[in-house]
N, C-alpha and C positions, 0 to 999 in steps of 0.2 A: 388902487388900480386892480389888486388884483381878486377884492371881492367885489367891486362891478364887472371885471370878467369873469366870474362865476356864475352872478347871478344873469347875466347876459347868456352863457351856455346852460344855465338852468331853465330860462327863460324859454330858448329854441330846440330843448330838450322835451318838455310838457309839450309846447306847443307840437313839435312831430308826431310824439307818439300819443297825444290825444286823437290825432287827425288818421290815424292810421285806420283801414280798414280791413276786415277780414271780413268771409265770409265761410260757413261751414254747418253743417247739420246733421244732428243724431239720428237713430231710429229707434224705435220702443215699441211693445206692447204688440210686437206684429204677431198676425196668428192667421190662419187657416185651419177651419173648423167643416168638416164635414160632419152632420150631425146622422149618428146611427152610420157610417162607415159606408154610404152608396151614393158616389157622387153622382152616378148617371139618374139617380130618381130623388137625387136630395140638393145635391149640387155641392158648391161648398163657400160659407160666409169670409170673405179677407179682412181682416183690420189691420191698420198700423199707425204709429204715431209721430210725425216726424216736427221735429224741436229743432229752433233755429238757433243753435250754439257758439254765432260771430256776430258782431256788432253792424253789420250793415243787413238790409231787406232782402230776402232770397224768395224769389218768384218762383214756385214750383212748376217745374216743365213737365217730368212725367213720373210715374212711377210704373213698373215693366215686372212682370213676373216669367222667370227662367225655368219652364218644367219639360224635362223629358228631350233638352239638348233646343226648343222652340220656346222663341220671345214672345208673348203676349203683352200688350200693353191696356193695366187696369185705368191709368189715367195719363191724360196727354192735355196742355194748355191749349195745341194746335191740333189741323188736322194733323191726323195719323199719317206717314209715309206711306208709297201707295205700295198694295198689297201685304201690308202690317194684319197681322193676327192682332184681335184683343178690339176693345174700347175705350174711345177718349175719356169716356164719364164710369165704367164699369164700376171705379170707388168712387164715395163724393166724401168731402167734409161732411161729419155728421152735424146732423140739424139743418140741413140745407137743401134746397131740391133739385140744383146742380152744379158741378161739379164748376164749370167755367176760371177764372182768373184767381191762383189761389195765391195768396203773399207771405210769409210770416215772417211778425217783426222780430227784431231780436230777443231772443230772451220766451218767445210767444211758440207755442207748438198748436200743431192743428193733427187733429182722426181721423183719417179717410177710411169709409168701409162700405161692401156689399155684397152684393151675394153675388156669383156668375153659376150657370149651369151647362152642363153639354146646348145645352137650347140658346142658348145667349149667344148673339148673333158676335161673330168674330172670334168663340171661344172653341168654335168643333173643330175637333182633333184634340184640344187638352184634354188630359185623361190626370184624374187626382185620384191616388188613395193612401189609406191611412199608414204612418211611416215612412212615406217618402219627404225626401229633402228636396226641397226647392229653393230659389234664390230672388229675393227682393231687392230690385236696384232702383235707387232714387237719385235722381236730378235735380238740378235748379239752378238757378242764373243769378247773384248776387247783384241787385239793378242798381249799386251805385258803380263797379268798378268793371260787369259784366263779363266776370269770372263764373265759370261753371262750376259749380259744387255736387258730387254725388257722392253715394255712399250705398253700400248693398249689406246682406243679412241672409243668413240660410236661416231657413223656414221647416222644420220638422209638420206636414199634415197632421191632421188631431183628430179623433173624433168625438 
C-alpha cells in the first residue's frame, strides 16, 4: 500500500509540474548607435534582442524607449494610444519588412532593429546624444495564461 501511494503522489507530482506554465523574457545585445555623434544629421540605429526564457508563447506587445523623462514607442503590436510619441514599426525583426504580429516560442529569441531620426515622424522632440542613458522597456502577453511579462534595460548612447 504504501509504495502505490507513492507512486500515485509521484504520479500527480510529474503530472503538475510538467503542466505548469511560466512566462518571462530576457534582453540582449541592446544598443544605440549614433554613427559619428550627430543625431540630428545622422540619426541613431536601435537594436535589441529579446529571448523568451519560460516555457509558454509570449506575443510581443511593445517595445518603448525612455529619453529625456518622454515615452517613445519603437514597436507596438496595436495601434499606438492616442497622442503617443514614437512608432508602431520604428524597430522591425530583422529580415523582415514589417514589423506586425511578433511571437516567440520558448527557448526562441528574435532582433528587432532600425534606425529613427529627428525626421521620423512620431520621434520630434527626442533629442539622443552620445553618453546618455536611456531606458528600454519590453512587453508581452504570455498567450496561454495571458500574463503580462516585461522587462527594461538602461541603454548607454554609443557612437
Amino acid at each position: 500500500k504504501i509504495v502505490g501511494d507513492l507512486l500515485i503522489g509521484l504520479f500527480v507530482f510529474v503530472l503538475f509540474s510538467s503542466n505548469s506554465h511560466s512566462a518571462d523574457i530576457s534582453l540582449s545585445d541592446e544598443s544605440i548607435i549614433i554613427p559619428g555623434g550627430d543625431y540630428n544629421s545622422q540619426g541613431a540605429s536601435i537594436s535589441i534582442t529579446i529571448t523568451n526564457s519560460g516555457n509558454d508563447p509570449v506575443e510581443l506587445t511593445t517595445v518603448q524607449l525612455v529619453a529625456g523623462g518622454t515615452t517613445y514607442y519603437l514597436y507596438s503590436s496595436s495601434a499606438l494610444p492616442p497622442n503617443a510619441k514614437g512608432s508602431a514599426n520604428a524597430i522591425s525583426p530583422i529580415g523582415a519588412s514589417s514589423a506586425g504580429s511578433i511571437t516567440i516560442e520558448p527557448g526562441q529569441s528574435v532582433t528587432l532593429s532600425g534606425v529613427v531620426t529627428p525626421n521620423t515622424s512620431g520621434f520630434n522632440g527626442l533629442q539622443l546624444q552620445t553618453g546618455q542613458t536611456v531606458v528600454i522597456l519590453v512587453s508581452g502577453l504570455d498567450t496561454v495564461t495571458n500574463q503580462i511579462v516585461s522587462q527594461q534595460v538602461s541603454v548607454v548612447v554609443q557612437d
